[in-house]
Structure formats: structure tokens, C-alpha cells
N, C-alpha and C positions, 0 to 999 in steps of 0.2 A: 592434541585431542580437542581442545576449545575450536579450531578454525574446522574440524569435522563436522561440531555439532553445530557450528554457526551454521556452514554448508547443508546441512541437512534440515535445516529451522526454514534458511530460503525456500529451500527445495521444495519444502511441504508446504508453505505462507503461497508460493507463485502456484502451485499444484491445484491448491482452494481458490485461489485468484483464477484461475481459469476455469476451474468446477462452479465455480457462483457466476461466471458471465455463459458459461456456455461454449467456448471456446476451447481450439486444439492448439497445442504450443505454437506453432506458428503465425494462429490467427490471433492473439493474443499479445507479441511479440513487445509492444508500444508500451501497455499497460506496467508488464513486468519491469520493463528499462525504467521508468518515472517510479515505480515501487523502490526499485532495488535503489537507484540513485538515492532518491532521498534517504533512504536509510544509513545507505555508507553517510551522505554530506552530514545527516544530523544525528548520527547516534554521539556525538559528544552533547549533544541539546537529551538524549537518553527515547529518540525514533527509534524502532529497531523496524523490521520487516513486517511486524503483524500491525504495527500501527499503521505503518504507509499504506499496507495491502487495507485495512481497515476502513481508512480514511477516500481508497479509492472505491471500494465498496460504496458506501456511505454515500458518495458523491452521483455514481452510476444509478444508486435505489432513487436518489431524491430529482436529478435529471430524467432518469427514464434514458438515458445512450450514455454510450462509451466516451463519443467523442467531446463531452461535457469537462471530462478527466482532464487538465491539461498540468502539466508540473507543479505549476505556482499555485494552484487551487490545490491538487494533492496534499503540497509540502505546509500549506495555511493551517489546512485540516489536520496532519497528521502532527503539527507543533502545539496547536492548541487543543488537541487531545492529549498531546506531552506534558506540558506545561502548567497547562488550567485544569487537568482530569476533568474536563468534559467529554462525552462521550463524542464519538466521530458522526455518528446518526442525528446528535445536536450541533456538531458543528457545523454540517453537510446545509 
């Protein structure tokens, strides 16, 4: 039952991730991999999917393009929105 709901948490975090860019699953395709990765790598650090989608958000508002997103800027944002409880819009 937990690996359902986890599945389904994704499902709906990448769903938003591409309703807040504007994008169809496939246009989109880069974004979700750097999401979901960092999620899996650092949910022992306690990232889950809404922070990384969060953190990619954040980054996209305060660059203005996508192509700004790159893992390592993601994964910065989304740990020290973990970590520090600062917000991803202040980390960004």
C-alpha cells in the first residue's frame, strides 16, 4: 500500500510540474528525471518529490527558462529547503 501511495504522490508532484511549466509529458521529459532523481538520491537527507518539484519550480520563477534547472542547482535548492526550512522561492 505505501509504494501505491508513494506512486501516486509522484504521479500528481510531475502532473503540477508540468501544469506550472506549461508542458505535455513528453515536452517536459528532463525536468521530471532531475525531480524524481533527486528525490529517490536524497530522501534519506528527508527530499521527497514535492520539494525537488518545488525547488525546480523556484528556480524556473526566478531564471525565467527551464533550461536554468540543471541537477546540481535543483538538488542545492531542494536540500536546503530540507534541511534549513527555508523556503525554495528563498533559496532559488
Amino acid at each position: 500500500m505505501f509504494a501505491f501511495e508513494t506512486f501516486k504522490q509522484f504521479d500528481s508532484e510531475l502532473f503540477n510540474l508540468r501544469k506550472h511549466f506549461g508542458l505535455f509529458r513528453g515536452q517536459n521529459e528532463e525536468q521530471e528525471k532531475i525531480a524524481t532523481r533527486i528525490a529517490q538520491k536524497y530522501a534519506a537527507q528527508g527530499v521527497t518529490i514535492l520539494e525537488s518539484a518545488a525547488a525546480a519550480k523556484a528556480l524556473s520563477n526566478q531564471f525565467g527558462r527551464l533550461s536554468a534547472n540543471s541537477e546540481y542547482i535543483v538538488r542545492d535548492v531542494a536540500l536546503i529547503s530540507t534541511q534549513l526550512g527555508v523556503s525554495a522561492e528563498q533559496s532559488a
